[in-house]
C-alpha positions as CSV (number, residue, x, y, z in Angstrom):
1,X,-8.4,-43.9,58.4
2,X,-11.3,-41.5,57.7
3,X,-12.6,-39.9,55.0
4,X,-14.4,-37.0,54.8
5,X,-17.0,-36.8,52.3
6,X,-17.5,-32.9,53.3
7,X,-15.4,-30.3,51.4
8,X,-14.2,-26.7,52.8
9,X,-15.8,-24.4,50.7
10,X,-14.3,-20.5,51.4
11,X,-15.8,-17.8,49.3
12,X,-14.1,-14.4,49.5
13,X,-17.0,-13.1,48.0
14,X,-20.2,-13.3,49.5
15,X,-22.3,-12.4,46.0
16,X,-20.4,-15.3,44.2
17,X,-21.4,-17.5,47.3
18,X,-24.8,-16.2,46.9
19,X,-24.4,-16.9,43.2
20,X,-23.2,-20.7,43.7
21,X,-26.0,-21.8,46.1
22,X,-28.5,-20.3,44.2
23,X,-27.4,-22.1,41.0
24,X,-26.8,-25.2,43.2
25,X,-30.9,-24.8,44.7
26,X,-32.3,-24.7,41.4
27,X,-30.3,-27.6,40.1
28,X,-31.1,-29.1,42.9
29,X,-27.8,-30.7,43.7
30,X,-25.3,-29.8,46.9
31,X,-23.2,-26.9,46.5
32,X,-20.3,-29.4,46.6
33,X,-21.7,-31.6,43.6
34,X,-22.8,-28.3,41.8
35,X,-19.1,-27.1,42.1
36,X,-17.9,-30.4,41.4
37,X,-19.8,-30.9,37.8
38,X,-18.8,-27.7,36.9
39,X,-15.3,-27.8,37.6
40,X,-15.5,-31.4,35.7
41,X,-17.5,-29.5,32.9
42,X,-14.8,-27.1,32.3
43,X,-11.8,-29.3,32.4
44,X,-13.8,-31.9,29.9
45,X,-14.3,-28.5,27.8
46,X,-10.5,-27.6,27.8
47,X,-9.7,-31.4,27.2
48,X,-11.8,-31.1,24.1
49,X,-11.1,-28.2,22.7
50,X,-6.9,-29.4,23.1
51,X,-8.1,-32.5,21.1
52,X,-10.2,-31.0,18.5
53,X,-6.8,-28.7,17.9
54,X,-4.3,-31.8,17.6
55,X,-6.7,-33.3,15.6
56,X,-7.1,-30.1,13.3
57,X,-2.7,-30.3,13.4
58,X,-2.9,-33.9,12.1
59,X,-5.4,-33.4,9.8
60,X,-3.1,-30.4,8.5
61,X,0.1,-32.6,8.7
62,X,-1.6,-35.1,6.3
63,X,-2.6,-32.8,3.8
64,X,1.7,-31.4,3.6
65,X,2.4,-35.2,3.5
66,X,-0.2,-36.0,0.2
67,X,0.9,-32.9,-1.8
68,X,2.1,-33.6,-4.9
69,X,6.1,-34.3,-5.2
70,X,6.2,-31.3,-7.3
71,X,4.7,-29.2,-5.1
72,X,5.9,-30.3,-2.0
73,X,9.8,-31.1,-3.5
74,X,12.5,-28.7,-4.7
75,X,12.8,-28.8,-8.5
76,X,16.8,-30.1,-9.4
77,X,17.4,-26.7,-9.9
78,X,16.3,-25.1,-6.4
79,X,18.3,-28.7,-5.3
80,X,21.7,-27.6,-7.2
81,X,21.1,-23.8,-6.1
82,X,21.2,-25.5,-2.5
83,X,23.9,-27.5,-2.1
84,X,26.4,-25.0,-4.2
85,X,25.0,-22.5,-0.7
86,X,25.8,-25.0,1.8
87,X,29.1,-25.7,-0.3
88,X,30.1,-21.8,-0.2
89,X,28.6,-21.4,3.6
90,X,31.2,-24.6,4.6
91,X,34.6,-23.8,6.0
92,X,36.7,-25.7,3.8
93,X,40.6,-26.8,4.5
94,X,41.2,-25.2,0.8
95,X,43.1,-22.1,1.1
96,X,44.6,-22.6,4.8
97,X,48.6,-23.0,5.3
98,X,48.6,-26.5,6.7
């Protein structure tokens, strides 16, 4: 089996050809490792900025998780108010003909 180190580069555009080897000249690297870096550039950029946004989300998370009980827990009051809701919100059996 063969492998091809060579890739199929197609540009639709001849100035963003122009662009690429000119870039890829003064870097001094093949058009194909030039393309390559920045193509691995870019996804390492997304992959950071998705981490540095989970990280922010955790870091968010924690904070809700260290508040105070008092600010964080319903009062026995805003508890009572709650369950009487969910008590009125209920079909019950009371008031059906069995």
């Amino acid at each position: 089996m063969s492998t091809s180190k060579a890739m199929s580069l197609r540009f639709r555009d001849p100035e963003q050809q122009a662009a690429i080897v000119a870039a890829a000249r003064q870097a001094g690297v093949s058009i194909q490792d030039y393309i390559l870096s920045a193509a691995y550039a870019r996804a390492t950029a997304v992959e950071d900025s998705f981490l540095k946004a989970f990280k922010d989300s955790m870091d968010r998370s924690g904070h809700a998780f260290a508040a105070e009980p008092s600010t964080a827990d319903p009062t026995p009051e805003q508890w009572a108010a709650e369950q009487q809701a969910r008590r009125e919100m209920e079909p019950g059996e009371r008031g059906h003909a069995a």
